[in-house]
Every structure is written in C-alpha cells, then in structure tokens.
KOLRO-59677 format. One record per residue: chain; x, y, z of N, C-alpha, C in turn. Coordinates in Angstrom, 1 decimal, always signed. Example, Ala and Ser with C-alpha at 12.3 -4.5 7.8 and 13.67 -1.06 7.14 Angstrom:
2
<rec mol="A" n_X="+13.2" n_Y="-5.7" n_Z="+7.8" ca_X="+12.3" ca_Y="-4.5" ca_Z="+7.8" c_X="+13.2" c_Y="-3.3" c_Z="+7.8"/>
<rec mol="A" n_X="+12.8" n_Y="-2.2" n_Z="+7.1" ca_X="+13.7" ca_Y="-1.1" ca_Z="+7.1" c_X="+12.9" c_Y="+0.0" c_Z="+7.9"/>
//
This chain:
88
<rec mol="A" n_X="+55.2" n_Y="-141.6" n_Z="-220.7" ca_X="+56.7" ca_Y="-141.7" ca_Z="-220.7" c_X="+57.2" c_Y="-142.4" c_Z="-221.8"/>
<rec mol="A" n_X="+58.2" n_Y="-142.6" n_Z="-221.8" ca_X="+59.1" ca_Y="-143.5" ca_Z="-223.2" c_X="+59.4" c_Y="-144.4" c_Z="-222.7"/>
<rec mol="A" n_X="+59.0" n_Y="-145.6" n_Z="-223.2" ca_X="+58.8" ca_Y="-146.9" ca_Z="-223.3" c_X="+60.5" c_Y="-147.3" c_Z="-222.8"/>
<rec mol="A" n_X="+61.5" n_Y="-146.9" n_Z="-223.2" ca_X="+63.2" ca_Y="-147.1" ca_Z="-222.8" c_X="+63.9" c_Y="-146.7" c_Z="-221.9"/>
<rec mol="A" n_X="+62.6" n_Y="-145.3" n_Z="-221.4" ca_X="+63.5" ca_Y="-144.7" ca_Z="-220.5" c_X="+64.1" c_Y="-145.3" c_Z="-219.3"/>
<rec mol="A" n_X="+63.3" n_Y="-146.3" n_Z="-218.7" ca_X="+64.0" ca_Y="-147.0" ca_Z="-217.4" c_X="+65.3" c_Y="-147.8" c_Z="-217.7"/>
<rec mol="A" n_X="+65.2" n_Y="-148.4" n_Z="-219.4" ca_X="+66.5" ca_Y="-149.0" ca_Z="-219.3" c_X="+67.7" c_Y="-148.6" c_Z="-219.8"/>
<rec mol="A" n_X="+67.4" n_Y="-147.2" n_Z="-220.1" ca_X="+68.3" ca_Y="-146.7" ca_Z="-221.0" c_X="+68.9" c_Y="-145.1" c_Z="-220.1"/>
<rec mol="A" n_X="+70.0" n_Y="-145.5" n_Z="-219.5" ca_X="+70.5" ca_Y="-144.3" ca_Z="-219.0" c_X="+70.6" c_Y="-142.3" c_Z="-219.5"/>
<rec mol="A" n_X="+70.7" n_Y="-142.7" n_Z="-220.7" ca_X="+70.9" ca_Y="-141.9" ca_Z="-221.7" c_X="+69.9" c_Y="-141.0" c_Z="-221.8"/>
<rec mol="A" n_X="+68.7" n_Y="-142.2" n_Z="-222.1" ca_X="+67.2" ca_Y="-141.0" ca_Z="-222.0" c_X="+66.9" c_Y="-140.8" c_Z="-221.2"/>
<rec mol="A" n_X="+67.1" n_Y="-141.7" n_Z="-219.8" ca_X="+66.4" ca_Y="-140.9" ca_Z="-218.7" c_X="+67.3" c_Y="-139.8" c_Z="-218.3"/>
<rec mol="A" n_X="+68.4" n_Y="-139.8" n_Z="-218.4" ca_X="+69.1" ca_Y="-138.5" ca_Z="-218.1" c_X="+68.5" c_Y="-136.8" c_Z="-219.1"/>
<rec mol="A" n_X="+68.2" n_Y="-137.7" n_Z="-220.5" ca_X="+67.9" ca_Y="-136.4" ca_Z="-221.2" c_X="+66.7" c_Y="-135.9" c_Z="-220.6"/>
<rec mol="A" n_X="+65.6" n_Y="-136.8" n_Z="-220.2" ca_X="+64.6" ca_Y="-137.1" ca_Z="-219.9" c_X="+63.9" c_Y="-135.8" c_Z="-218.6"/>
<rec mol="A" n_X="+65.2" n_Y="-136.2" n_Z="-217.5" ca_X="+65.1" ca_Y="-135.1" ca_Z="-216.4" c_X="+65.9" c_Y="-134.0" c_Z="-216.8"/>
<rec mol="A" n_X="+66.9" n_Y="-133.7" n_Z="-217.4" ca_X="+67.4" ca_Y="-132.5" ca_Z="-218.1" c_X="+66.1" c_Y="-131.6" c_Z="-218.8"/>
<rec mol="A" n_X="+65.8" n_Y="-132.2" n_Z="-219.8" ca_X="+64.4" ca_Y="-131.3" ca_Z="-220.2" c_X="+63.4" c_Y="-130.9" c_Z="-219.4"/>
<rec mol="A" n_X="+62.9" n_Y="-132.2" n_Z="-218.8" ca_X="+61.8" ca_Y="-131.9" ca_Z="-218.3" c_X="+62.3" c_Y="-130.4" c_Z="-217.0"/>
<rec mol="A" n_X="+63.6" n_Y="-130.5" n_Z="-216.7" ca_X="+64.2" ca_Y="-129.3" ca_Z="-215.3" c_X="+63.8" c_Y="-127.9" c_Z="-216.5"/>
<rec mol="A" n_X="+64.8" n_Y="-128.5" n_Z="-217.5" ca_X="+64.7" ca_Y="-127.2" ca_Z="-218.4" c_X="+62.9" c_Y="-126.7" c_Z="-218.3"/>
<rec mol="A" n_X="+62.2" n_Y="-127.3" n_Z="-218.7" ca_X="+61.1" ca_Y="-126.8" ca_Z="-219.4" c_X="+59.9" c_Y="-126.4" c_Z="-218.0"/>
<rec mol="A" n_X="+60.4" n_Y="-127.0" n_Z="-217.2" ca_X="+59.9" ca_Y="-126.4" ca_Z="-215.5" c_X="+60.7" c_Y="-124.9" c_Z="-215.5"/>
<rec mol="A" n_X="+62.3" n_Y="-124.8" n_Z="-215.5" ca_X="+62.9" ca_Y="-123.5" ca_Z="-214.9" c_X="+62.0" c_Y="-122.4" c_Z="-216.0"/>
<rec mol="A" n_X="+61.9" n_Y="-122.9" n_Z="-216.7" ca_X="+61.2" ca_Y="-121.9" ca_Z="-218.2" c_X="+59.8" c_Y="-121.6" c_Z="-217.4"/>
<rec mol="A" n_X="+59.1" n_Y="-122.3" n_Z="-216.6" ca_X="+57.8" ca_Y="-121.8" ca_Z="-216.2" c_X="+56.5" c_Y="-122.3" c_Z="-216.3"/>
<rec mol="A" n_X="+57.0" n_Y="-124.0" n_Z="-216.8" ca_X="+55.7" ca_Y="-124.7" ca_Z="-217.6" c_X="+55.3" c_Y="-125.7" c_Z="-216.0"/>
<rec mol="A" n_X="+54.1" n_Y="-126.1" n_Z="-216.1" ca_X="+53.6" ca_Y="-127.3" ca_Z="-214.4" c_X="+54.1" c_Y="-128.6" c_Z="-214.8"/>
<rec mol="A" n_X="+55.4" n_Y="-129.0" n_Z="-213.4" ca_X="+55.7" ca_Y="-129.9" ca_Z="-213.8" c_X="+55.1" c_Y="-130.9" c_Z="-214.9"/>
<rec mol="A" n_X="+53.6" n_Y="-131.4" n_Z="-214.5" ca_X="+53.0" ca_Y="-132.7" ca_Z="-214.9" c_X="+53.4" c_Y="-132.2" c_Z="-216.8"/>
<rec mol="A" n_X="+53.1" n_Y="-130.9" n_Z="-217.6" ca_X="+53.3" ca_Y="-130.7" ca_Z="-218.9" c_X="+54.6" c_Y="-130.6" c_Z="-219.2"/>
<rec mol="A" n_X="+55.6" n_Y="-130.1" n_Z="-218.1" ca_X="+56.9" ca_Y="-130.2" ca_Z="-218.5" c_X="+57.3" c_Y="-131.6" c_Z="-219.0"/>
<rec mol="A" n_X="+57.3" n_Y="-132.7" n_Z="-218.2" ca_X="+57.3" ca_Y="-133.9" ca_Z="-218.6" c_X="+56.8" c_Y="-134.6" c_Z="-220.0"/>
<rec mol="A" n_X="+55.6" n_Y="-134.2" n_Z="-220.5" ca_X="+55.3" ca_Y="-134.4" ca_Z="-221.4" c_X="+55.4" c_Y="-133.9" c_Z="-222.7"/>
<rec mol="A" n_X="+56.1" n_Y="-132.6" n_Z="-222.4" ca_X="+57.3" ca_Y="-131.8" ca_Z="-223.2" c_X="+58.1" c_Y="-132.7" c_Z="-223.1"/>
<rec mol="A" n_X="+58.8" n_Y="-133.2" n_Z="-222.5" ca_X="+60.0" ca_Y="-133.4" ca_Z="-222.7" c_X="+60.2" c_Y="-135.0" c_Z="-223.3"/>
<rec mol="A" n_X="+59.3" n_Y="-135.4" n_Z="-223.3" ca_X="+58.9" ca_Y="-136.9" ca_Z="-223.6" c_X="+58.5" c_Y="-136.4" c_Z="-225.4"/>
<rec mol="A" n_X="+57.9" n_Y="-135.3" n_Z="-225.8" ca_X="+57.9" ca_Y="-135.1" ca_Z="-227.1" c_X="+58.7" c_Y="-134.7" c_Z="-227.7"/>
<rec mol="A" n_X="+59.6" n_Y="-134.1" n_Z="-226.9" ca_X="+61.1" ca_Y="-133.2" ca_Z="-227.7" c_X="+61.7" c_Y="-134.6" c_Z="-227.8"/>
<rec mol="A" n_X="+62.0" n_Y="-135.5" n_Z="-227.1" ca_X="+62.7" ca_Y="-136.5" ca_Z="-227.1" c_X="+62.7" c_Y="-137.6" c_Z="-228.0"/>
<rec mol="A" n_X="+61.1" n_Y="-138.1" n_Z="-227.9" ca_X="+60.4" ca_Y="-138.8" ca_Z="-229.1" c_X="+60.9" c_Y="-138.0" c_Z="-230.7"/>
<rec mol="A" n_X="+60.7" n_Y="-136.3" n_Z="-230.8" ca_X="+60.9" ca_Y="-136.0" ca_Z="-232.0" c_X="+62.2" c_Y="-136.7" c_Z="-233.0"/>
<rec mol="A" n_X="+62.6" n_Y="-135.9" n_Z="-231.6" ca_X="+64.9" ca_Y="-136.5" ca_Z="-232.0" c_X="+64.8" c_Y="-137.7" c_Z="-232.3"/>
<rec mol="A" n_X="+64.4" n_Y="-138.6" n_Z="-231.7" ca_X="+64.1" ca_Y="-140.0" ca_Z="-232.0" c_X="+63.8" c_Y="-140.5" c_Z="-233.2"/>
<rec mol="A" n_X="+62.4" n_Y="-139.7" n_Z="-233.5" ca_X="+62.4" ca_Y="-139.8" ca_Z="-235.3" c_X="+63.0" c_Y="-139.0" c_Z="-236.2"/>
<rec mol="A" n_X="+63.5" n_Y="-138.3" n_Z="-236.3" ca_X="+64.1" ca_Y="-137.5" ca_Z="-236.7" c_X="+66.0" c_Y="-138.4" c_Z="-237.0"/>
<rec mol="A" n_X="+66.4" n_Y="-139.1" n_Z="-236.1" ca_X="+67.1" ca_Y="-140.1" ca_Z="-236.2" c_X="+67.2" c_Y="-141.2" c_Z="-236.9"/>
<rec mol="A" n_X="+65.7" n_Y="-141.7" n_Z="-236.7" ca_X="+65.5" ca_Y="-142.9" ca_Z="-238.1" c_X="+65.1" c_Y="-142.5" c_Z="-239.1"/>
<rec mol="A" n_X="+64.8" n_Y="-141.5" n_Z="-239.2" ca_X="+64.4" ca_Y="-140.8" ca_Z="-240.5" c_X="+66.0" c_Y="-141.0" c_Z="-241.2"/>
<rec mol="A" n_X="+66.8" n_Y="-140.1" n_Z="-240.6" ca_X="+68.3" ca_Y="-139.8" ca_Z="-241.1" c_X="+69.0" c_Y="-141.5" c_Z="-241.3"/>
<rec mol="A" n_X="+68.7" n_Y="-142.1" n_Z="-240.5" ca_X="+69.6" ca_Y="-143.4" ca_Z="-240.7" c_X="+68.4" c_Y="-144.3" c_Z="-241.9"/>
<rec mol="A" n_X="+67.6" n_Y="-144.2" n_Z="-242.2" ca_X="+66.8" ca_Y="-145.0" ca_Z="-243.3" c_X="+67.1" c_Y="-144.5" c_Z="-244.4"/>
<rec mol="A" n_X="+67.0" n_Y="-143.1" n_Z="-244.8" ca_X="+67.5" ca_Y="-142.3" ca_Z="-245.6" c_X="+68.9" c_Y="-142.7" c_Z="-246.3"/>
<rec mol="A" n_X="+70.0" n_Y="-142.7" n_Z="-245.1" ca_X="+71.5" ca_Y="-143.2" ca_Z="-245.3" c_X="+71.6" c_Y="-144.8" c_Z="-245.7"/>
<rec mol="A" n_X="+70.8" n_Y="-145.2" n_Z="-244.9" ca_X="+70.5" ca_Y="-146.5" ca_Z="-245.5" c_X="+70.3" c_Y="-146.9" c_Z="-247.1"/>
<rec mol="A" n_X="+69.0" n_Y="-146.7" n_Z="-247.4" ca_X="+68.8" ca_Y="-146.3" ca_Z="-248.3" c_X="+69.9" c_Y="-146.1" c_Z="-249.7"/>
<rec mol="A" n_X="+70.4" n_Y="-144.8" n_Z="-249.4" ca_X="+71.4" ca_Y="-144.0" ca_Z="-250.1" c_X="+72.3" c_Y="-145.1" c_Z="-250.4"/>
<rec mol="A" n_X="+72.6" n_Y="-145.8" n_Z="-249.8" ca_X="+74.4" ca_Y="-146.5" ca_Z="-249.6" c_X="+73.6" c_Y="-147.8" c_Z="-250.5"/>
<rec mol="A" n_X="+72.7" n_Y="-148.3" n_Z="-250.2" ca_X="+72.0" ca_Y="-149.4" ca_Z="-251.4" c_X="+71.8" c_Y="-149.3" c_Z="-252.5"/>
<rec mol="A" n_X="+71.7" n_Y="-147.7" n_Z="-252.9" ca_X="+71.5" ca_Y="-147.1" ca_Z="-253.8" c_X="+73.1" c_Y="-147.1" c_Z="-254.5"/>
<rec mol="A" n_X="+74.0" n_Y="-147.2" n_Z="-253.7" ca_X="+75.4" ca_Y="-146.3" ca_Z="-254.5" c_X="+76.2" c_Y="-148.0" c_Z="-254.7"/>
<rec mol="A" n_X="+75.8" n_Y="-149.2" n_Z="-253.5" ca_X="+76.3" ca_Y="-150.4" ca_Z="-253.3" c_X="+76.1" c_Y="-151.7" c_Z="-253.8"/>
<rec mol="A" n_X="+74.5" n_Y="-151.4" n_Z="-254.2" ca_X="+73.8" ca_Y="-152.7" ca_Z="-254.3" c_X="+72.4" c_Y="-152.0" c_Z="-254.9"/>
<rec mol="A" n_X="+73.0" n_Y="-151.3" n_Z="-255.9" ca_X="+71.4" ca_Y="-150.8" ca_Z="-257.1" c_X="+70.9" c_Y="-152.0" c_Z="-257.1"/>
<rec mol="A" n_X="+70.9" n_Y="-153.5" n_Z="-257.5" ca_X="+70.3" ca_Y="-154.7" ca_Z="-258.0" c_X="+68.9" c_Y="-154.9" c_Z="-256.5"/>
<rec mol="A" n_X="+69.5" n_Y="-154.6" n_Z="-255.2" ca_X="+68.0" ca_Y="-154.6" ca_Z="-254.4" c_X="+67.8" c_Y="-153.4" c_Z="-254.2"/>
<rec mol="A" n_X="+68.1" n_Y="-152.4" n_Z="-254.7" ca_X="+67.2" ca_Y="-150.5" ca_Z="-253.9" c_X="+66.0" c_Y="-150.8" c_Z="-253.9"/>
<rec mol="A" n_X="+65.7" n_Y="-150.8" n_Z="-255.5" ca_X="+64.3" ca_Y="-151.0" ca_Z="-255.4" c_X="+63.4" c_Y="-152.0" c_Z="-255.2"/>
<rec mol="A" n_X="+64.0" n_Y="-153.2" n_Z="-254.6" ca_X="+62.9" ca_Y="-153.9" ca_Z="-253.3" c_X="+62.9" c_Y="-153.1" c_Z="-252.4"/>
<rec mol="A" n_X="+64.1" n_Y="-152.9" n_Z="-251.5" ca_X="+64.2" ca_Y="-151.9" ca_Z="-250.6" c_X="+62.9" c_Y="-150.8" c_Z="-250.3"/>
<rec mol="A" n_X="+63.2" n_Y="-149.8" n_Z="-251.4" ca_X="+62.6" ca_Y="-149.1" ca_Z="-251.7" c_X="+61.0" c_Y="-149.7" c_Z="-251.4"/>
<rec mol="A" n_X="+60.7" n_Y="-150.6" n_Z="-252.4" ca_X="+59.2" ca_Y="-151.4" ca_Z="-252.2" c_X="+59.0" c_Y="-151.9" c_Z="-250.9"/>
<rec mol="A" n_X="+60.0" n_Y="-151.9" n_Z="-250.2" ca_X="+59.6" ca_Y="-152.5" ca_Z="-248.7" c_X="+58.9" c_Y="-151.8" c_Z="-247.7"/>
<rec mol="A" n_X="+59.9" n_Y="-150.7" n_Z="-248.0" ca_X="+60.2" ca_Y="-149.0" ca_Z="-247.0" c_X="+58.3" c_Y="-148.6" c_Z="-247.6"/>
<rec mol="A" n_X="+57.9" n_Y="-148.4" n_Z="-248.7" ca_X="+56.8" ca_Y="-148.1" ca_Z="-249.2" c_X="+55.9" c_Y="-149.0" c_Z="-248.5"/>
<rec mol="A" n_X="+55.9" n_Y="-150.2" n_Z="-248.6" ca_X="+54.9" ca_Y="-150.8" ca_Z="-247.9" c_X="+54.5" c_Y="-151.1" c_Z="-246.6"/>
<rec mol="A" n_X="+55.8" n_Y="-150.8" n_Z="-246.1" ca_X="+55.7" ca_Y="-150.3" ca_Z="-244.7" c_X="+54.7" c_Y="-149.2" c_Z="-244.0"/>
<rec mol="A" n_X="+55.0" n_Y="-148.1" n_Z="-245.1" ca_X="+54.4" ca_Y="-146.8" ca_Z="-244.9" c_X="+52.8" c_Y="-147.4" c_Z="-245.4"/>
<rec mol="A" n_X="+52.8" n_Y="-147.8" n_Z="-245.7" ca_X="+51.2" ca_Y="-147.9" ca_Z="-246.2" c_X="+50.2" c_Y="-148.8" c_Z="-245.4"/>
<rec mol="A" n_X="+51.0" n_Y="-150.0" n_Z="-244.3" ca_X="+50.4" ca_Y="-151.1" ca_Z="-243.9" c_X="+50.1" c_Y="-150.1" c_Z="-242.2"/>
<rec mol="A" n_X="+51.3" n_Y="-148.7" n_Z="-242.0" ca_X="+51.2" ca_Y="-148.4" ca_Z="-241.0" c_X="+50.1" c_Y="-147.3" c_Z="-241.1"/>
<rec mol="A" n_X="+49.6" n_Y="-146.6" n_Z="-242.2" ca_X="+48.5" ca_Y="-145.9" ca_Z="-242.3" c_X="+47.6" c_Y="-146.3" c_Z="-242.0"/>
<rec mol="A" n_X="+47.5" n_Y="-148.0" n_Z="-242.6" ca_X="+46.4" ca_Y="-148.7" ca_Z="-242.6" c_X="+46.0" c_Y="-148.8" c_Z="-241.3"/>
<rec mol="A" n_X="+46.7" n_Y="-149.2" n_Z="-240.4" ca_X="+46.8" ca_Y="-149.8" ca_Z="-239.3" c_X="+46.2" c_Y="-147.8" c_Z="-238.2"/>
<rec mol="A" n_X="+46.6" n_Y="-147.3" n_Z="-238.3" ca_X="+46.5" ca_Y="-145.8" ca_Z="-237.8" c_X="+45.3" c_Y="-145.6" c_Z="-238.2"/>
<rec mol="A" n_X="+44.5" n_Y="-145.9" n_Z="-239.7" ca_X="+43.0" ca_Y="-145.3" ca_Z="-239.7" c_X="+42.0" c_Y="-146.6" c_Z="-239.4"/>
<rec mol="A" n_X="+42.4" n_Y="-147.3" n_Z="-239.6" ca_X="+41.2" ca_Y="-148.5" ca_Z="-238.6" c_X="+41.7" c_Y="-148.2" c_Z="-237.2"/>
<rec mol="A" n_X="+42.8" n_Y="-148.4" n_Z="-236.4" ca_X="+42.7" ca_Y="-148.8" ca_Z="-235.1" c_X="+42.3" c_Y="-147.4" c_Z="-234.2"/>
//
C-alpha cells in the first residue's frame, strides 16, 4: 500500500477509485490494488520529477550564482541513491 494513504484523504480516495476501476475492468481484487498503488506511485513521480525540474529552471533564470551547486546536489543525490539500490 502507500505509505500516506491513511493520512491523506486524497490518496485514499484515488486509491479505491482505481483500485474499483481496475476490478470493473476484470483484474482479482488482490492485483487491482496493486495496480492501483502503481498508477498512483507513478503520478507521484512523475510530480517530482515536474516540480524539481521547475525548480531547477527558476534557479537557473533567478539565481545562476547557486544552479550549479544545485545542480551538484540533485547529481549527487542521484548517485548516493544508486549506490544505496545496488548494495542493499
């Protein structure tokens, strides 16, 4: 399940919406669920993807003098969370 859904009205509503959807469609409950916990997760990244991005951009157009720490942050991030993904 998603870690927010109990406290976040929002998702749990999207939460049983999909999961109804992806049952009336024909799928067993137990997989519909976990459909719908993936479609949900996607949008999810797919969101911070868009707002880091925008982020980003606006440092870039506001405050050139830190982008590229920024930039060096966002990179290292991505690299410490690889790290972390092929050892664990």
């Amino acid at each position: 399940m998603i870690p927010q859904s109990a406290s976040d009205p929002v998702r749990q509503q999207a939460l049983t919406a999909l999961t109804a959807m992806f049952i009336t469609q024909g799928h067993p409950p137990e997989y519909a669920t976990h459909m719908a916990t993936a479609a949900i997760f996607q949008t999810d990244l797919e969101l911070r993807n868009a707002q880091l991005s925008h982020l980003l951009g606006w440092l870039q157009q506001q405050h050139p003098e830190i982008y590229q720490d920024a930039l060096t942050i966002v990179e290292n991030t991505r690299q410490e969370f690889e790290q972390r993904v092929q050892t664990g």
